[in-house]
C-alpha positions as semicolon CSV with decimal commas, in nm:
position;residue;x (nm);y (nm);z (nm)
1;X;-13,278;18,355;11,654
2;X;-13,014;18,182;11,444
3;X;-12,720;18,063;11,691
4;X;-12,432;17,909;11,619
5;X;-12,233;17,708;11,935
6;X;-11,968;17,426;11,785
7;X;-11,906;17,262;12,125
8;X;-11,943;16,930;12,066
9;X;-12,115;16,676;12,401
10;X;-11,817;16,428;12,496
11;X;-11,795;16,203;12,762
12;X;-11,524;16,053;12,679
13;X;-11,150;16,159;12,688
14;X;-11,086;15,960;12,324
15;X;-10,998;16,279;12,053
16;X;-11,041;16,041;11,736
17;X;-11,427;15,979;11,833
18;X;-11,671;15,996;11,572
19;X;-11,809;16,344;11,532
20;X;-12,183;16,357;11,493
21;X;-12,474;16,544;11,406
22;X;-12,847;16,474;11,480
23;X;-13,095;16,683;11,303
24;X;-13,420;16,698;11,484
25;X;-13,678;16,854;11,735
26;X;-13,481;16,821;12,043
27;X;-13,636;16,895;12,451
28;X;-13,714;17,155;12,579
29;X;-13,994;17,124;12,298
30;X;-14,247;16,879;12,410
31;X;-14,239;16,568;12,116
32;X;-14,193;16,218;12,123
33;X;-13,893;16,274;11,848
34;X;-13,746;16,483;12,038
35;X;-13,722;16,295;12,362
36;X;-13,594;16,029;12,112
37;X;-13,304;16,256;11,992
38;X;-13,235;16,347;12,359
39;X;-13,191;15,993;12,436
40;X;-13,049;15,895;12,146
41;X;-12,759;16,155;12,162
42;X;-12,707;16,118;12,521
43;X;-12,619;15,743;12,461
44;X;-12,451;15,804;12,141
45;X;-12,221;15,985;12,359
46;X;-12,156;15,777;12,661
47;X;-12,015;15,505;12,385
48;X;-11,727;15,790;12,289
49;X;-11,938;15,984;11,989
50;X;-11,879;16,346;11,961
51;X;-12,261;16,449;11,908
52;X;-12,379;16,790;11,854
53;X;-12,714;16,884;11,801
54;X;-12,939;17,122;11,544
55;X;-13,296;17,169;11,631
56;X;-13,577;17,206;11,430
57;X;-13,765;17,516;11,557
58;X;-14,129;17,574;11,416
59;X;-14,378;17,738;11,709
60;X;-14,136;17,674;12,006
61;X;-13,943;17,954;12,122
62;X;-13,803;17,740;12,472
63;X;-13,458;17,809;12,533
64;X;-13,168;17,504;12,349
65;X;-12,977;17,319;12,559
66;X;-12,624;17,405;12,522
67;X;-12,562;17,064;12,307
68;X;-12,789;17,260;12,027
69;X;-12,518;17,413;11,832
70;X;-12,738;17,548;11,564
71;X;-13,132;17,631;11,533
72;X;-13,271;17,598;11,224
73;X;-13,630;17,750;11,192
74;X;-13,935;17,693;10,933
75;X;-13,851;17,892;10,650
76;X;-13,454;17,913;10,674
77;X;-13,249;17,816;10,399
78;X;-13,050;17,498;10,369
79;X;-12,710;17,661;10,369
80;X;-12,611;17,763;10,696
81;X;-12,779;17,439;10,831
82;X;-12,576;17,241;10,556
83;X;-12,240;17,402;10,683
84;X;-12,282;17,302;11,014
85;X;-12,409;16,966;10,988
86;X;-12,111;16,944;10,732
87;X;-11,852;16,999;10,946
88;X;-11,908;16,634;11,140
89;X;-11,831;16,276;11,030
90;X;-12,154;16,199;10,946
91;X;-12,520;16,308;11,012
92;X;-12,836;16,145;11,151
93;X;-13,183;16,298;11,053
94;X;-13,497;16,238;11,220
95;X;-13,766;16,230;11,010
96;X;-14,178;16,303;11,032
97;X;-14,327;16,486;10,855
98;X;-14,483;16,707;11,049
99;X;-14,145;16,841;11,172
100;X;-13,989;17,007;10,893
101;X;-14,086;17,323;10,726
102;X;-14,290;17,383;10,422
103;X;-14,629;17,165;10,303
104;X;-14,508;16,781;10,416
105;X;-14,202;16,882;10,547
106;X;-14,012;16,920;10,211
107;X;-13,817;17,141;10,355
108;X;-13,559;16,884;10,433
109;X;-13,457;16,791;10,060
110;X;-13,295;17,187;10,060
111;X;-13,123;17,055;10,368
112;X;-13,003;16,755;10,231
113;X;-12,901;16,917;9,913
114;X;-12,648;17,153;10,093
115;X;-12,483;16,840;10,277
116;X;-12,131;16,681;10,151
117;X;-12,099;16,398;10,429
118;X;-12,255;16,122;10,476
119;X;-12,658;16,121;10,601
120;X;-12,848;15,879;10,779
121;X;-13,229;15,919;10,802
122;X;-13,420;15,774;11,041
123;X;-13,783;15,699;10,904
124;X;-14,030;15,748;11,170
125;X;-14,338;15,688;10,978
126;X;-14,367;15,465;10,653
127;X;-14,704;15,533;10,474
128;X;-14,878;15,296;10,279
129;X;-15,117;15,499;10,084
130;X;-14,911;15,887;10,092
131;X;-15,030;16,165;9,933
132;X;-14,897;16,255;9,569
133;X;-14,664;16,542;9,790
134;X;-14,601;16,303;10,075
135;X;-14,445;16,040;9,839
136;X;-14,242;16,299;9,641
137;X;-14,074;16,393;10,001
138;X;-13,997;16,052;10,109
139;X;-13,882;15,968;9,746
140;X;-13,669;16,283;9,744
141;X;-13,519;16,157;10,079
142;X;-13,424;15,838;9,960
143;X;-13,291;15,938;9,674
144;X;-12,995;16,178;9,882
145;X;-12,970;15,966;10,210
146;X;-12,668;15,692;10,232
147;X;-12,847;15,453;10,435
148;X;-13,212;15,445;10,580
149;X;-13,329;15,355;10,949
150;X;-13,643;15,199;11,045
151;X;-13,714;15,026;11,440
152;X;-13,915;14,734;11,274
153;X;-13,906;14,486;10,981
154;X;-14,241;14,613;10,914
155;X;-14,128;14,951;10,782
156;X;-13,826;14,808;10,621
157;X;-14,050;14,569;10,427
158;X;-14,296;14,886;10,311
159;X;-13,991;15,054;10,188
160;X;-13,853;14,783;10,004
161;X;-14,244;14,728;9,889
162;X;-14,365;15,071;9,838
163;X;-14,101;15,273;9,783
164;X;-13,873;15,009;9,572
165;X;-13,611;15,115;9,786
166;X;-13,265;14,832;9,805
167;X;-13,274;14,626;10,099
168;X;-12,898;14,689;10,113
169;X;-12,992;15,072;10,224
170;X;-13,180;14,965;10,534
171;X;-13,106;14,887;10,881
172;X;-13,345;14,773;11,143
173;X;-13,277;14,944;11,446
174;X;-13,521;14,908;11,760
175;X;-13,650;15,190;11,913
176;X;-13,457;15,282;12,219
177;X;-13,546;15,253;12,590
178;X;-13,400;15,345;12,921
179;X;-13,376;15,078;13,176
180;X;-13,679;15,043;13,438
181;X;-13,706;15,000;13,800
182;X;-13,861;14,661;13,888
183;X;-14,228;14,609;13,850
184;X;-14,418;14,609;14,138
185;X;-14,423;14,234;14,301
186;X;-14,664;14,296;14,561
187;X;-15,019;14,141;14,402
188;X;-15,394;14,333;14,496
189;X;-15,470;14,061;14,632
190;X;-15,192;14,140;14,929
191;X;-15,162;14,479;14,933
192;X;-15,516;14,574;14,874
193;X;-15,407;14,799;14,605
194;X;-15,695;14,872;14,286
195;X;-15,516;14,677;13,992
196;X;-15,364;14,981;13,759
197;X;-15,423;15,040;13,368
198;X;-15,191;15,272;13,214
199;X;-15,187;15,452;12,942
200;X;-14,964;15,741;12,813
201;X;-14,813;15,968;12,553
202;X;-14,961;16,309;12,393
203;X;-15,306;16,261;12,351
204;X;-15,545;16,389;11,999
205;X;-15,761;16,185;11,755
206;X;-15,649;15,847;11,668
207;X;-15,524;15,680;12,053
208;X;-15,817;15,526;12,063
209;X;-15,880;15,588;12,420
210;X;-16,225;15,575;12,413
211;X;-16,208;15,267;12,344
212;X;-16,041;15,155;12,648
213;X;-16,269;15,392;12,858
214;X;-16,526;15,146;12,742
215;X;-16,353;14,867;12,774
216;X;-16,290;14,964;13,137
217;X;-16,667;14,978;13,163
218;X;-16,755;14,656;13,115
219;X;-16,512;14,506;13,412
220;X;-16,796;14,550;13,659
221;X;-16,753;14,152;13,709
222;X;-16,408;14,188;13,900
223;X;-16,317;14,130;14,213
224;X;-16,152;14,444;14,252
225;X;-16,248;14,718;13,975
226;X;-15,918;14,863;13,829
227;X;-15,821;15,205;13,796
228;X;-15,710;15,322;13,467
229;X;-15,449;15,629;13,414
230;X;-15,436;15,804;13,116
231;X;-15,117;16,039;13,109
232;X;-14,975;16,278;12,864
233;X;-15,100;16,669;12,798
234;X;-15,290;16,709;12,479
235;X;-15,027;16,704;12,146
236;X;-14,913;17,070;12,067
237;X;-15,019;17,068;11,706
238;X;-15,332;16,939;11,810
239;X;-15,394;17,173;12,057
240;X;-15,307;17,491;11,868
241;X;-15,555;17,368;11,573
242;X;-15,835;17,186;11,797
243;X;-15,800;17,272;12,131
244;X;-15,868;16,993;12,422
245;X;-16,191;16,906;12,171
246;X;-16,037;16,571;12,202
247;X;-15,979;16,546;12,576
248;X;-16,316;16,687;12,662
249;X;-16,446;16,387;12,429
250;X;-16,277;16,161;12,682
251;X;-16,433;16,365;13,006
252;X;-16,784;16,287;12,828
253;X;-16,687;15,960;12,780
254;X;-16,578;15,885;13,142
255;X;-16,886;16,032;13,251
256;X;-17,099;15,818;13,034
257;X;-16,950;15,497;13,155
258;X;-17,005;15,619;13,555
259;X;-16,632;15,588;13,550
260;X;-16,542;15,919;13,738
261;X;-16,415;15,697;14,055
262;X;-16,216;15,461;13,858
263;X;-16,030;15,686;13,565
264;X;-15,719;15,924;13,629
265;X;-15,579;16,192;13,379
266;X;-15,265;16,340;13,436
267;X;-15,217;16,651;13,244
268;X;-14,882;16,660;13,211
269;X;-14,593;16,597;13,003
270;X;-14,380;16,375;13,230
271;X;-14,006;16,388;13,280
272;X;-13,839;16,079;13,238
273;X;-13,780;16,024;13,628
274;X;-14,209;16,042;13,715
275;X;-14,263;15,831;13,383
276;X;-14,052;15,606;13,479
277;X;-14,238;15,568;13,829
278;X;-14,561;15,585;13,670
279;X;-14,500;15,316;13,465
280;X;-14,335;15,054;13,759
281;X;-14,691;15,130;13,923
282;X;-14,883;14,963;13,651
283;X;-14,976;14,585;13,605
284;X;-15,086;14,626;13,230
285;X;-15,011;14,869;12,982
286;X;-15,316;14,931;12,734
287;X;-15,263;15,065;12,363
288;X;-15,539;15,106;12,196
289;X;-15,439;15,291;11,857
290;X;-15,668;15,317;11,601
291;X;-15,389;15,349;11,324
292;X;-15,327;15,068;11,104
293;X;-14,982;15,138;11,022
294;X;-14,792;15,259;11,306
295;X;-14,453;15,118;11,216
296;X;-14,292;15,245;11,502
297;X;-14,407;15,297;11,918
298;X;-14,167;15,444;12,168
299;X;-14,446;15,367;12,406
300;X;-14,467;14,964;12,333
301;X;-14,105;14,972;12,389
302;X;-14,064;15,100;12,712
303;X;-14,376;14,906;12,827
304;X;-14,194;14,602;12,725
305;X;-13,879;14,708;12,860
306;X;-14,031;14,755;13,218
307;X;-14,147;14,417;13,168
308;X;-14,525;14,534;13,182
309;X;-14,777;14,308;13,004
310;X;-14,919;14,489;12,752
311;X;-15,255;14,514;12,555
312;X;-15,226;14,693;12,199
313;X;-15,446;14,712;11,880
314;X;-15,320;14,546;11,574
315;X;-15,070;14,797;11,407
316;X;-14,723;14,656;11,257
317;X;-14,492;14,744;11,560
318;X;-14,775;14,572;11,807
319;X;-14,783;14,252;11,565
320;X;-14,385;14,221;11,538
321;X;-14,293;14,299;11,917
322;X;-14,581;14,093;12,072
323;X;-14,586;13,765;11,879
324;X;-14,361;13,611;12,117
325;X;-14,663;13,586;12,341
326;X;-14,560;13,915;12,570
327;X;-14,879;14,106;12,500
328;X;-15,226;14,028;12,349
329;X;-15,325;14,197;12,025
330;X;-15,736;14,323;11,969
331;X;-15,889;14,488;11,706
332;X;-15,898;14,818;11,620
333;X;-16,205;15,014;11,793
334;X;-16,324;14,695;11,950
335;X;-16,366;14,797;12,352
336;X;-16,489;14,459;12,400
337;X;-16,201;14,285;12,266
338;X;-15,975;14,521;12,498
339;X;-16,239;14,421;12,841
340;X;-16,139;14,034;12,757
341;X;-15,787;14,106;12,748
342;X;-15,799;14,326;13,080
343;X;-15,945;14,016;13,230
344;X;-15,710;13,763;13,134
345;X;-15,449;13,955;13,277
346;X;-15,610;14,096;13,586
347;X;-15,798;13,761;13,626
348;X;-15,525;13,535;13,565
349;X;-15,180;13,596;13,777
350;X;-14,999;13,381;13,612
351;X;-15,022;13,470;13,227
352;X;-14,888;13,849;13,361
353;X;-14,591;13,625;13,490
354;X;-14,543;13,463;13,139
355;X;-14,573;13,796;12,972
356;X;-14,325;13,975;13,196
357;X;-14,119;13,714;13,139
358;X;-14,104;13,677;12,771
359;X;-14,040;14,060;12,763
360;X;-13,734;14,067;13,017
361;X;-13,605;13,821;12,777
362;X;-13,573;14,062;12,481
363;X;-13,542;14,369;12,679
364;X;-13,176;14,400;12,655
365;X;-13,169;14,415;12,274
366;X;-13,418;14,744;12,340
367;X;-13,163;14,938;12,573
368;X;-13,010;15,314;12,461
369;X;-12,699;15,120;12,514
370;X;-12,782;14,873;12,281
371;X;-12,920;15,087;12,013
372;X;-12,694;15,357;11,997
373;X;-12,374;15,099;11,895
374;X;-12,560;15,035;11,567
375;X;-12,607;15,377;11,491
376;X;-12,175;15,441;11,530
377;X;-12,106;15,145;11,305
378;X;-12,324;15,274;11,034
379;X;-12,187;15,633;11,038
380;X;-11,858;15,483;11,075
381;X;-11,882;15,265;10,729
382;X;-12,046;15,510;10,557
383;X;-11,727;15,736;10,632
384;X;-11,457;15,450;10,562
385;X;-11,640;15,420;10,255
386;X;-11,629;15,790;10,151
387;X;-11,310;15,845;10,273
388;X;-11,180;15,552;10,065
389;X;-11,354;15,740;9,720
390;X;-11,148;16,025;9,825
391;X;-10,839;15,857;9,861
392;X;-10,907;15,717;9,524
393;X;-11,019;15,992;9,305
């Protein structure tokens, strides 16, 4: 299954780019890391980057993309991965630990030990409390990576915390987002359209969606009852361990509420053009996590991006993207903390306008285009730097 295809994605005609490799799940599987790669690498190459790709391979046996010059699967030594990754300027790893091999994905330190150039991880989860094994991975990461990546200040400040990691070693990069179409101006009041909640993303235990099912059931006192939409097919890992337990939980919980009329699922994992639609249909985005320490949400980004006012339970990306004023934060598990903010938004026209606008103020800083420039000067220092030892020694 092993393939091996240097080619490298250019779209630009410059031959001294820098040459780079992400390591990561990468589409077709069906992750939110590796839609992030995807993007990721697609803008790190429209700014001149030579980018290949090597995907993580577990349970998915889809097809790679012809960017994927190497799959590395559960199980496989670090060696051939480590030559191919080592033939580039510098390398960015994605990290979670549910995507590399072996128990917390420690896997990846016999990866990193077979790599000569520089490494740059990007931490999508920072846990507070880890597990004895779960803190011996991250550790071991930190120890061999040249400089760490997290999208908010939040996870920089647990690893500096936590981990006792040098502030030196981080950068703060936002999570990346596309550019939307224009939100909807038309009002319901005009168009006669049923005001739209949206949720989305893979769905399993812990998006608190119930709550917002309830919440949706006490808005009976509207003028015009909303609908809500709740997109995204059930998370893969989830599924193959639980089943749609937890979407079936939601069903029950529609039906409960007498909500049948007034809640949508889309079973689907969207492509970026429908998403993109779906999401310029909506007048409020609702996030109702029940995690405490999500340090990082692809999802809040885009929603803010699209200029979408957005509701969202108090986790550390939530608290650090919104306290401009350009969403309102709840309580975890609180459904009638969630109903109040539905109203002020649906109720009140002009605090969606003051939301929308604080967002399209920052939205810029949030763009692929953005984002991927920060990534390039990074790799490019750490090779200067190396290159420099070299020339020394």
């Amino acid at each position: 299954m092993t393939q091996i295809r240097l080619s490298p994605i250019s779209l630009s005609p410059i031959a001294t780019s820098t040459r780079l490799a992400v390591l990561s799940t990468y589409p077709p599987t069906e992750c939110g890391i590796a839609t992030f790669s995807r993007s990721l690498t697609n803008a790190l190459a429209q700014e001149g980057s030579q980018v290949n790709v090597v995907r993580l391979m577990n349970e998915d046996v889809t097809p790679s993309p012809f960017e994927v010059v190497h799959e590395h699967w559960d199980g496989d030594t670090g060696e051939i991965t480590g030559a191919v990754l080592n033939s580039h300027d510098a390398v960015i790893i994605q990290h979670e630990f549910g995507i590399f091999g072996g128990p917390d994905g420690q896997e990846i330190i016999d990866i990193m030990d077979n790599l000569c150039v520089p490494i740059i991880v990007v931490l999508h989860t920072v846990l507070t409390n880890p597990s004895v094994n779960q803190r011996e991975v991250l550790n071991g990461i930190i120890e061999r990576a040249d400089a760490l990546v997290t999208m908010t200040h939040a996870g920089k400040a647990k690893l500096i915390e936590i981990y006792a990691v040098a502030p030196d070693v981080i950068t703060v990069i936002p999570h990346g987002a596309h550019p939307m179409a224009a939100p909807r101006a038309e009002t319901a009041k005009v168009t006669d359209r049923r005001p739209r909640i949206l949720t989305w993303g893979l769905l399993g235990p812990g998006k608190g969606i119930e709550w917002a099912i309830d919440a949706l059931g006490e808005l009976s006192d509207l003028d015009c009852s909303p609908e809500y939409v709740i997109a995204g097919q059930t998370h893969p890992h989830v599924k193959s361990h639980q089943g749609e337990k937890y979407r079936e939980e939601l069903y029950r919980r529609v039906a409960e509420n007498n909500l049948q009329d007034d809640v949508v699922f889309v079973d689907a994992y969207l492509d970026s053009e429908h998403l993109e639609t779906l999401i310029s249909s909506a007048d409020v985005v609702v996030l109702p996590y029940d995690s405490l320490e999500q340090v990082t949400s692809g999802v809040l980004v885009e929603a803010l991006v699209a200029g979408k006012p957005v509701i969202a339970t108090n986790f550390p990306h939530a608290r650090e993207a919104l306290a401009d004023g350009s969403g309102i934060l709840v309580d975890q598990r609180d459904s009638h903390a969630i109903a109040n903010g539905l109203r002020t938004i649906l109720g009140d026209d002009s605090q969606a306008a003051m939301m929308h606008e604080k967002s399209s103020k920052k939205a810029n800083q949030f763009l692929w285009s953005s984002v991927s420039g920060e990534y390039v000067d990074i790799a490019n220092a750490l090779a200067a730097k190396k290159l420099s030892k070299k020339l020394v020694s």
